[in-house]
C-alpha positions in Angstrom: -8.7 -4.4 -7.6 -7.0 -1.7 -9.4 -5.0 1.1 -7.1 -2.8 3.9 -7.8 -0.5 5.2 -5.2 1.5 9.1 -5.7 4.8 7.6 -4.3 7.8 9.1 -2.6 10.2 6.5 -1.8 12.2 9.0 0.2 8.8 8.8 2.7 8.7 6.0 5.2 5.1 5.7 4.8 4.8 5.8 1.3 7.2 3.2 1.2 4.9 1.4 3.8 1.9 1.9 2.2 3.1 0.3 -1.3 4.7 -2.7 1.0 0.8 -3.2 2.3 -0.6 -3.1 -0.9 1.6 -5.7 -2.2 1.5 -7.7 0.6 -2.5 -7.8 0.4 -1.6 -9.2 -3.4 -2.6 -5.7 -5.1 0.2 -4.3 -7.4 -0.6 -1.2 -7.9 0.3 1.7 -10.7 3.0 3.5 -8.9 3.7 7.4 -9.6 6.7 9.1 -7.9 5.4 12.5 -8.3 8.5 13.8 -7.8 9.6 12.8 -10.9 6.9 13.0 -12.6 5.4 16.1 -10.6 1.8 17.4 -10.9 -0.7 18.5 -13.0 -3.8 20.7 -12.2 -6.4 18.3 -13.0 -4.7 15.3 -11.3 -4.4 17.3 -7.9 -8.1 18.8 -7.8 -9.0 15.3 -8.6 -7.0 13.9 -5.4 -8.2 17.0 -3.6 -12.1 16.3 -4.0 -11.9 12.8 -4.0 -10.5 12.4 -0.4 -12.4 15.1 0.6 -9.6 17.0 2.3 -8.9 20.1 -0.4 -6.1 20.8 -1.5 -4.4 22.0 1.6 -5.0 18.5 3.1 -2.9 17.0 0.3 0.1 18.9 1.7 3.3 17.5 3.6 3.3 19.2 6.5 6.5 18.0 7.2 8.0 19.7 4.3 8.9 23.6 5.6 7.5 25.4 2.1 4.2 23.3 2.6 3.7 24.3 6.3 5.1 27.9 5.2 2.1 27.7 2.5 -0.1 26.4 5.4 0.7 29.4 7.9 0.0 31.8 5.1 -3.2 31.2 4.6 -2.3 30.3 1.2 -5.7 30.1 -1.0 -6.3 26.8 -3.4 -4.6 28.9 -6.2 -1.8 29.6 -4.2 -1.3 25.8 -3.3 -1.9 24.6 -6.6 0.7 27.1 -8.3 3.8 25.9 -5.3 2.7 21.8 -6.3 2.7 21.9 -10.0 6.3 24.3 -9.4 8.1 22.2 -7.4 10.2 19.4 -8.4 12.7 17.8 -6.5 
């Protein structure tokens, strides 16, 4: 099995998530986006693929996300604030 996991290691269940797939024996291709941050194409690709759009690929812990969220902020919109930010 091949995976890749978007990682945050600042996020407890990110962190938990890699520790699973390791665990099960799967070492997966690991991408801190916050280092390496976005692209266009990666995030529609993420967006359609788990089915939850773009706005479902949101932290909605993070303030600007949930700020984005409670804006009504369109799939532009979102795209534009995730390829911007780095931390």
């Amino acid at each position: 099995m091949t995976a890749v996991i978007f990682h945050n290691p600042k996020c407890g269940t990110s962190r938990n998530a890699l520790a699973l797939l390791r665990e099960r024996g799967v070492e997966p291709t690991v991408v801190e986006y916050l280092k390496t941050g976005w692209d266009r194409a990666t995030l529609e690709r993420l967006a359609t693929r788990t089915g939850v759009g773009l706005a479902g690929l949101l932290r909605r812990k993070e303030a600007d996300a949930q700020a984005l969220l409670d804006s009504g902020a369109d799939d532009e919109t979102i795209l534009a604030a995730a390829i911007a930010r780095r931390s």
